[in-house]
N, C-alpha and C positions, 0 to 999 in steps of 0.2 A: 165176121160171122159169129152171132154167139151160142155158146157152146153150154148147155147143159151137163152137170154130173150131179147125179143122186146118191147118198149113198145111207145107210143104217136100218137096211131092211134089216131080215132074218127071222127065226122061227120066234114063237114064246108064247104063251100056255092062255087059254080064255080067261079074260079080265086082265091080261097085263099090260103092259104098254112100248112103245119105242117110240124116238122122235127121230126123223126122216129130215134129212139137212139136201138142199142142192144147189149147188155153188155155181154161176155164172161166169162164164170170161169172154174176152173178145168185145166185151162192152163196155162205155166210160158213161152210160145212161142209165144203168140198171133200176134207178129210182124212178123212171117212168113208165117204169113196165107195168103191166098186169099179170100177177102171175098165179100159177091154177098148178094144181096137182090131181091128178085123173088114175083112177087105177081100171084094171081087165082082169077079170078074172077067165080062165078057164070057160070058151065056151061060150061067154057072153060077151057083148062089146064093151068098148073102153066107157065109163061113164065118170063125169065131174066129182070129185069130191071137193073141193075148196078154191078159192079163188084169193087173192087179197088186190088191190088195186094201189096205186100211187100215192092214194090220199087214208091209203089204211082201211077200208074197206074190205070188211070177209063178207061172202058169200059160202053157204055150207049146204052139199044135199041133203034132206032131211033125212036120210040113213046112218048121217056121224054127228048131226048136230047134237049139240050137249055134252061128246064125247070128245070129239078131234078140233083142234087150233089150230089156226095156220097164222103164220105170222114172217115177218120180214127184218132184216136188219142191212140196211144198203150200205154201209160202210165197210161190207163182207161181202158185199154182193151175195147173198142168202136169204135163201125160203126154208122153212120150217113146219114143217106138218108134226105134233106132239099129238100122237094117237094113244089114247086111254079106253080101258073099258072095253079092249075089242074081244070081238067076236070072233066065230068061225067066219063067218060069212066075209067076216073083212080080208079073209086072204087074197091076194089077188098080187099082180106087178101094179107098182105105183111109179107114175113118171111125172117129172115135171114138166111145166110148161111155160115161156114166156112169148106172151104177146104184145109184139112193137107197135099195131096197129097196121102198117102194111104188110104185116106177115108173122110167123111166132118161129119159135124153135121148141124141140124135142131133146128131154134127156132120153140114153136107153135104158131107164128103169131100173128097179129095185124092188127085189123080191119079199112079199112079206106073207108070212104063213102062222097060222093064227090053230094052233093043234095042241092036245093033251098028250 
C-alpha cells in the first residue's frame, strides 16, 4: 500500500514562499505515477492545484499558475510543490496525491497559512 507523507507547511507573511516535499513508500513504481497536490480550505471543497504526470507533465489551476511548481525527483520518491507569491487566499491544508490508475492514495496534509 503506498503511503503518503507531506510535510513543510506553516505560517509566512503575503508574498513569501515555502516548498511542500511529500515522500512516497510502499512503492518500487513511483515513476509512474501521477501525482497532484490539492489543497481545502476552510468551508470550501478540496480543489486541484497541480498535477505532474510520469512523462513530466504539470498541469496548474489557474489560481497558482505563474506562481507555484510542482516538480518530481523519483529517485526520492518525491513531489514538490515550490509555492511563491502567495496569497491570503492560498491558505488552506495541502495534501498530496498519487494516482496508480486503478486507484490513488492520500497523504493527511499539511497545513499552510498565508497571514500578516
Amino acid at each position: 500500500q503506498v503511503q503518503l507523507v507531506e510535510s513543510g507547511g506553516g505560517l509566512v507573511q503575503p508574498g513569501g514562499s515555502l516548498r511542500l516535499s511529500c515522500v512516497a513508500s510502499g512503492t518500487l513504481v513511483f515513476r509512474v505515477y501521477t501525482m497532484g497536490w490539492y489543497r481545502q480550505a476552510p468551508g470550501k471543497q478540496r480543489e486541484r492545484v497541480a498535477t505532474i504526470t510520469n512523462n513530466d507533465n504539470s498541469n496548474y489551476a489557474d489560481s497558482v499558475k505563474g506562481r507555484f511548481t510542482i516538480s518530481r525527483d523519483n529517485a526520492k520518491n518525491t513531489v514538490y510543490l515550490q509555492m511563491n507569491s502567495l496569497k491570503p487566499e492560498d491558505t488552506a491544508v495541502y495534501s498530496c496525491n498519487a494516482n496508480f490508475g486503478g486507484g490513488s492514495s492520500w497523504g493527511q496534509g499539511t497545513q499552510v497559512t498565508v497571514s500578516s
